[in-house]
VMD Tcl script that draws the C-alpha trace (Angstrom):
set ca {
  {-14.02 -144.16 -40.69}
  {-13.34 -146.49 -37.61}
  {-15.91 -149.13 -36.76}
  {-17.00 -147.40 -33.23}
  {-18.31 -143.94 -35.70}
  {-19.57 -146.36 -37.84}
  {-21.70 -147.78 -34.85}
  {-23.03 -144.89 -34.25}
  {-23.76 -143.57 -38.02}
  {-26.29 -146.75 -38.34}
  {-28.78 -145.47 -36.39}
  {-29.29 -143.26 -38.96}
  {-30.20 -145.86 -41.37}
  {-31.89 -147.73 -38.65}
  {-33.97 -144.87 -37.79}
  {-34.97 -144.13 -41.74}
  {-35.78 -147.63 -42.10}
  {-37.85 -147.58 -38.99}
  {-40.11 -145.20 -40.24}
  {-40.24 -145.91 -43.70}
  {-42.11 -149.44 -42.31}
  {-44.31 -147.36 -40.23}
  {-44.96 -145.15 -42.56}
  {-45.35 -141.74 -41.59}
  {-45.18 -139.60 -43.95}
  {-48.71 -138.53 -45.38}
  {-50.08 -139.72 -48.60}
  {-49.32 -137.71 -52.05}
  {-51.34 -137.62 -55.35}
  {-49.24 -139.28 -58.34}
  {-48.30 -136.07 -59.94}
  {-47.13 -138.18 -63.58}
  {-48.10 -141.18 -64.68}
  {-45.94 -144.02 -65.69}
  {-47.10 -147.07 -67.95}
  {-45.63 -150.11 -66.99}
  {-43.44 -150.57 -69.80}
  {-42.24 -147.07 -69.10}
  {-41.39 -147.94 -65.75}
  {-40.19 -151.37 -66.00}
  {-37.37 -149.74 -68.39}
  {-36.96 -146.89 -65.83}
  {-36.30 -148.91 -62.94}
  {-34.31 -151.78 -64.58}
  {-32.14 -149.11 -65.84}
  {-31.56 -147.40 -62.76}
  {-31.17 -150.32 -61.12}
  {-28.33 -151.25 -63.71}
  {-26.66 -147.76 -63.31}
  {-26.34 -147.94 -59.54}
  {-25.65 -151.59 -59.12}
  {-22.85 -151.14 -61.45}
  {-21.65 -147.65 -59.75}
  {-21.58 -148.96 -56.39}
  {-20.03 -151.98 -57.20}
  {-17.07 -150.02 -58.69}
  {-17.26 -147.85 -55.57}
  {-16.85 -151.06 -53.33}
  {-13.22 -151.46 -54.22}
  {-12.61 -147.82 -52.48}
  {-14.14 -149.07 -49.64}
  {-12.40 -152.38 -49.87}
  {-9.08 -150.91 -49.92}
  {-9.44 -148.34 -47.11}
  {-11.56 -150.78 -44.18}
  {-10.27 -153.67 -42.82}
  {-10.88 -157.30 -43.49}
  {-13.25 -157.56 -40.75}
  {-15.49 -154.52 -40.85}
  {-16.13 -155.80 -44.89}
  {-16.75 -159.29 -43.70}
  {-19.57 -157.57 -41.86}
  {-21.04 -155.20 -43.93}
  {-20.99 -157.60 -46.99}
  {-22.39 -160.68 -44.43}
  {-25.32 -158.02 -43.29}
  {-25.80 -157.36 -46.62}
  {-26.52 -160.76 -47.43}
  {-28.92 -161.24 -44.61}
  {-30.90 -158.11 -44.80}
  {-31.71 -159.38 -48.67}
  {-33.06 -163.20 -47.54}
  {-34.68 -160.56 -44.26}
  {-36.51 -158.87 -47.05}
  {-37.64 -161.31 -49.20}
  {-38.62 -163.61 -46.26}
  {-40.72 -160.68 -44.80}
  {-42.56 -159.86 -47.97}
  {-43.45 -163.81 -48.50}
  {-44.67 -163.59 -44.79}
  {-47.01 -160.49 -45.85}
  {-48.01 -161.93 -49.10}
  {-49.11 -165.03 -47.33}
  {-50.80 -163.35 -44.55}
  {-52.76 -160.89 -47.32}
  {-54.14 -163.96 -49.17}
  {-55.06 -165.29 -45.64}
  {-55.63 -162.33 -43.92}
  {-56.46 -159.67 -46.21}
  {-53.71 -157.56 -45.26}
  {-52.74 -154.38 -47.27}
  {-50.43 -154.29 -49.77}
  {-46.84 -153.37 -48.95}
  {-45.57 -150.16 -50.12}
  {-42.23 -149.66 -51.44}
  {-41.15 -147.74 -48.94}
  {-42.27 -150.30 -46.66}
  {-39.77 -152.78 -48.67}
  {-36.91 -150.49 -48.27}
  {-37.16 -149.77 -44.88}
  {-37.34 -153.56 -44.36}
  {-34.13 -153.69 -46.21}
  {-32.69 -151.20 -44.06}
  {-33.35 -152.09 -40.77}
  {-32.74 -155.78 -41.58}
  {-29.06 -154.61 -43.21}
  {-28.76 -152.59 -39.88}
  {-29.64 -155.33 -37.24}
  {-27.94 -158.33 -38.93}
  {-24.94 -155.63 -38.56}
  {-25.15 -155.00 -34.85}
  {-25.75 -158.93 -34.31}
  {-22.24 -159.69 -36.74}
  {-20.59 -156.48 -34.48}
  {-21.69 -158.48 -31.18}
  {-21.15 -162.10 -31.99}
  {-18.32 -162.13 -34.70}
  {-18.54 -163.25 -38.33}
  {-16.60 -166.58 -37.19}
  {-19.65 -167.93 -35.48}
}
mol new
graphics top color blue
foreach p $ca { graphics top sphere $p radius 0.5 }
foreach p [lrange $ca 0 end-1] q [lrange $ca 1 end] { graphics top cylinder $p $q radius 0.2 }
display resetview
C-alpha cells in the first residue's frame, strides 16, 4: 500500500470514529448479562489475544512499509493513546463538576480513532523530525 492510498483509506477510520463520539446509532436492550468477574476475564483475555496477534502481525507490516510511514503510524499511535486518556480525564472532571453523562465505550473508541487518525495527518504534514 503506498502512503497517498493510505491517505485516503483513513477517512474511513476517521469517519467511524466520528460517529462513534456522536453517537448515532440508537440504543439496544442488553440481550445477556455479564457479571463483572465474567467480564473482567472476558475482556482481559481478549485483550491478551489481540494485543499479542497484532503485535506478531506488526513485523509483516514492518517488513513491507518503509521506515517513515512506521515512524508515523507507531508515533500516531502513541498520541492517539495520551489523546484518549487525556479526553476521558477532561470528561471525568467535567462530570464531577458538571454532571456530565457518562462516556460510552464507543465513545472511547471513537476517541481513539479519530485521535490515531489526526495525530496521523498532522505527522503526514509536518514530519516526524519536528
Amino acid at each position: 500500500m503506498t502512503i497517498q492510498r493510505l491517505d485516503w483509506f483513513l477517512l474511513l477510520p476517521a469517519s467511524a470514529g466520528i460517529l462513534m463520539i456522536a453517537e448515532i446509532d440508537p440504543p439496544r436492550e442488553v440481550l445477556v448479562e455479564v457479571g463483572p468477574w465474567l467480564k473482567g476475564a472476558v475482556l482481559v483475555g481478549l485483550t491478551a489475544l489481540f494485543s499479542l496477534l497484532v503485535a506478531a502481525g506488526s513485523a509483516i507490516d514492518r517488513r513491507c512499509t518503509e521506515e517513515y510511514l512506521f515512524q508515523i503510524l507507531a508515533n500516531a499511535a502513541l498520541v492517539s493513546m495520551a489523546t484518549t486518556m487525556l479526553v476521558h480525564l477532561a470528561w471525568i472532571i467535567a462530570k464531577k463538576t458538571l454532571g456530565l453523562p457518562e462516556l460510552d465505550s464507543d465513545n472511547i473508541v471513537g476517541i481513539l480513532t479519530l485521535g490515531w487518525v489526526i495525530s496521523y495527518y498532522w505527522f503526514r504534514l509536518r514530519g516526524i523530525a519536528k
